[in-house]
C-alpha positions as CSV (number, residue, x, y, z in Angstrom):
1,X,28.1,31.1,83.2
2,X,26.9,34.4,82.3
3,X,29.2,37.4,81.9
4,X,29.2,40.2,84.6
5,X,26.8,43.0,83.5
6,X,28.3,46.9,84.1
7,X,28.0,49.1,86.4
8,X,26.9,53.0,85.1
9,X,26.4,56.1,86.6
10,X,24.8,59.0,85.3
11,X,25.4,62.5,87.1
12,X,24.8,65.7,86.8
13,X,23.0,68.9,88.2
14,X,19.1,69.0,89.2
15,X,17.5,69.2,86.0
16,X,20.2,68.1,83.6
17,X,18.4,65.2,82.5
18,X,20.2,62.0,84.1
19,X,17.1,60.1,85.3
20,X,15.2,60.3,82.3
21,X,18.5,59.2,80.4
22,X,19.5,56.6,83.2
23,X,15.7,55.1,82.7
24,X,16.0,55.6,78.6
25,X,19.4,53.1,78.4
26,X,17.8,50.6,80.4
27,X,14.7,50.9,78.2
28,X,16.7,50.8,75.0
29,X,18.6,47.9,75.9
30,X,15.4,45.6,77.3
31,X,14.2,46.6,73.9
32,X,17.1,44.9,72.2
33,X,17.5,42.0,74.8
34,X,19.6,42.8,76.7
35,X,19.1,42.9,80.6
36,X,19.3,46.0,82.4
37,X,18.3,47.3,85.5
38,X,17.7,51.1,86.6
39,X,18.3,52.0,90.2
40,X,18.7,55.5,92.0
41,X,21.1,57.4,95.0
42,X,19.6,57.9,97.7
43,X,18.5,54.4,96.9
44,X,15.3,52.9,98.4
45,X,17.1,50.2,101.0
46,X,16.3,52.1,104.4
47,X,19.4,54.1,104.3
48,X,18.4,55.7,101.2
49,X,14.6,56.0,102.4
50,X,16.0,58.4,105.3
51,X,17.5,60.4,103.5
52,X,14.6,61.1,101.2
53,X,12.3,61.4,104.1
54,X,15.2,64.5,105.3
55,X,14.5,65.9,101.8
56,X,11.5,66.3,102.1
57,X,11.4,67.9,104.9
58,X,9.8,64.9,107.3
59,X,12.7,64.3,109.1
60,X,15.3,66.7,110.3
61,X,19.0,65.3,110.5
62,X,22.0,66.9,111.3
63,X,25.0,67.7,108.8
64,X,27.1,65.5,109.6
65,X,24.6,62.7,109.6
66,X,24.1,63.7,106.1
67,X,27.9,63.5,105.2
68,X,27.9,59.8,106.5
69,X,24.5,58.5,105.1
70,X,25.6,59.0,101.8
71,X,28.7,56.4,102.5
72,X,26.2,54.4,104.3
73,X,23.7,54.5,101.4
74,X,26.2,53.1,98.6
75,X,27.2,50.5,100.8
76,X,24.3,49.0,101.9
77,X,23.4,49.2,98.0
78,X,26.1,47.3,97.4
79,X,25.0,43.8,97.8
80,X,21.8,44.6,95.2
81,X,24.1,46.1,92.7
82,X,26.5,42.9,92.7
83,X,24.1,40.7,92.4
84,X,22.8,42.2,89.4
85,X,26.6,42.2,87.7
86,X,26.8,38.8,88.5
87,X,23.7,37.5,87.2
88,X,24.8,39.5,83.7
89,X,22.9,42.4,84.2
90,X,23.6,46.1,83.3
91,X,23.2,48.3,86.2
92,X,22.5,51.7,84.9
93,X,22.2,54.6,88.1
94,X,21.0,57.8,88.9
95,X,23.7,59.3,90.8
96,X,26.4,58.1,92.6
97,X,26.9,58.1,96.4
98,X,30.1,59.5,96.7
99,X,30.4,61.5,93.8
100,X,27.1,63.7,95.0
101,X,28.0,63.6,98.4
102,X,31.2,65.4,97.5
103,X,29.4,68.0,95.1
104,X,26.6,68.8,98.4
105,X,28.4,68.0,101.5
106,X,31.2,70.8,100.9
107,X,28.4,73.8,101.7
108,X,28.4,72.0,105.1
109,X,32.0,70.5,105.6
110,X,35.6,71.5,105.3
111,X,36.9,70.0,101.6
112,X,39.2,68.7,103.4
113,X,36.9,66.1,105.7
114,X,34.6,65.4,102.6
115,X,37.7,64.3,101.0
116,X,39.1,61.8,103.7
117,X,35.2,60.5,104.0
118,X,34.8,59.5,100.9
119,X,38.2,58.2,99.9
120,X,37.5,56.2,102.9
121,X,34.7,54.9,101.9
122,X,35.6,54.2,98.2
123,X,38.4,52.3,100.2
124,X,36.3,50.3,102.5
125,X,34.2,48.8,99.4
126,X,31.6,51.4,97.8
127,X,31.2,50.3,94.5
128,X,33.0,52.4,91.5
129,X,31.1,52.4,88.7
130,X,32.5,50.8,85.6
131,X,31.8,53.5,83.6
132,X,30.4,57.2,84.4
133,X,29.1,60.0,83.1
134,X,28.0,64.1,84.0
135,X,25.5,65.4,82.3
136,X,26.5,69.2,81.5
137,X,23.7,71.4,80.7
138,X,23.9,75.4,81.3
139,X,22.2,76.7,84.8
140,X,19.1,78.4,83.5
141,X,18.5,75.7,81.6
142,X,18.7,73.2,84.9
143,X,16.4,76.1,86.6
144,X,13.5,75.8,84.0
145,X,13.2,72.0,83.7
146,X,13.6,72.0,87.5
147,X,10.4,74.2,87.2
148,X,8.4,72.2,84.8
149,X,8.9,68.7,87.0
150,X,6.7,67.6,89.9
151,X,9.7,65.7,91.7
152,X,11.1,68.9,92.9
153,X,8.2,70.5,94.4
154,X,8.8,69.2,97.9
155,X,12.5,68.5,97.6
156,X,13.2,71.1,100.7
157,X,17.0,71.5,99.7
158,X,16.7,72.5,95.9
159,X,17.6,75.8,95.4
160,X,16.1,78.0,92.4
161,X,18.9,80.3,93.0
162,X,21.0,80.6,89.7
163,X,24.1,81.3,91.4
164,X,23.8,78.1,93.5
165,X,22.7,75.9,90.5
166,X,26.4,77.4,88.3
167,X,27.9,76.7,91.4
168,X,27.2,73.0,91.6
169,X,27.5,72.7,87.7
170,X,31.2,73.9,88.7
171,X,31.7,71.1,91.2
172,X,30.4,68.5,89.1
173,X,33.2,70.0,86.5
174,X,36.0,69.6,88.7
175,X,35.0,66.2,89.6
176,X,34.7,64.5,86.4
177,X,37.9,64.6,85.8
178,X,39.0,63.3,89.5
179,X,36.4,60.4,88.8
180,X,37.3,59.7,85.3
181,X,34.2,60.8,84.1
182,X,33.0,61.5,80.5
183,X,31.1,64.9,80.1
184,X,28.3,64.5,77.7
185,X,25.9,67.8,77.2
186,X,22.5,67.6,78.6
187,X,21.1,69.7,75.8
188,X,22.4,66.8,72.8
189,X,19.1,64.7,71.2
190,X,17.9,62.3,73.5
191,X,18.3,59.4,71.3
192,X,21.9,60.5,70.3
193,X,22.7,60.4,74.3
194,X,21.6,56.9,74.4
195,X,23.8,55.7,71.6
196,X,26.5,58.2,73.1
197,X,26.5,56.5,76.3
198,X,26.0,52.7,75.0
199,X,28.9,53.0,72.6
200,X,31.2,54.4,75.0
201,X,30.5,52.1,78.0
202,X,30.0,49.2,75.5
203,X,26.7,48.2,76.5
């Protein structure tokens, strides 16, 4: 019987460098021998694909479809996720659902009803990641990498505004410590990340 793989979350700003260090563990450990998988928020179960088709701009969707989706998104990713724990697997993520949806969803929402949405959905069964970390990297430093990747070219909800990109660094500051989250900075040696991360999640 093998033993139940972890569950990881890497978060952060635009630009602060969690998919490339999401994709990096998984790489370092399949290296070693040791199974890992890399999967994303939005995910790509049909959930997920809407909202990416809304970020892009090919679909319009109201607000408060967004605030929802999100939930909807990490439950419906559920099921994948588990299966991969159970089978011994390390499920290293970009993003998690609830923990962006709170840092977005408040330019459109009352704090208030973001909060009871998502504690409601954490309650009703979306997967808490066993361990998770925020990237922290300085705004202007989010804004050029931003500027120097193709992904965001037709993201239509990216701001380049420096002001809004501080702004969700904040949010993602507040958080961490709600979510229990180890801040690691974005701007560390990408190898040293790696070890950073395996070590502390005991990968």
């Amino acid at each position: 019987m093998s033993v139940r793989g972890k569950y990881v979350c890497i978060e952060g700003t635009d630009g602060s460098g969690k998919s490339t260090l999401a994709r990096s563990i998984c790489q370092y450990l399949e290296d070693r021998g040791r199974s890992a998988v890399y999967r994303w928020f939005p995910s790509d179960n049909p959930v997920g694909a809407l909202i990416r088709s809304s970020l892009r701009g090919d679909v319009l969707l109201d607000q408060k479809a967004y605030l929802y989706l999100f939930c909807a998104d990490g439950l419906q990713a559920n099921g994948e996720i588990e299966h991969h724990l159970e089978l011994g697997r390390h499920v290293i993520c970009d993003r998690h659902p609830t923990l962006s949806g709170r840092v977005f969803q408040v330019d459109h929402h009352e704090v208030e009803i973001v909060d009871q949405i998502y504690d409601f959905a954490t309650d009703d069964g979306v997967l808490v990641p066993d361990y998770l970390f925020v990237l922290d990297v300085p705004a202007d430093v989010s804004l050029a990498r931003m500027g120097k990747r193709e992904k965001y070219k037709d993201v239509v909800f990216e701001s380049d505004d420096l002001e809004r990109i501080a702004e969700l660094r904040r949010r993602y500051m507040v958080l961490a410590d709600r979510y229990n989250a180890t801040i690691l900075s974005g701007e560390l040696d990408p190898e040293a990340l790696i070890e950073r991360v395996i070590e502390l999640a005991g990968l």
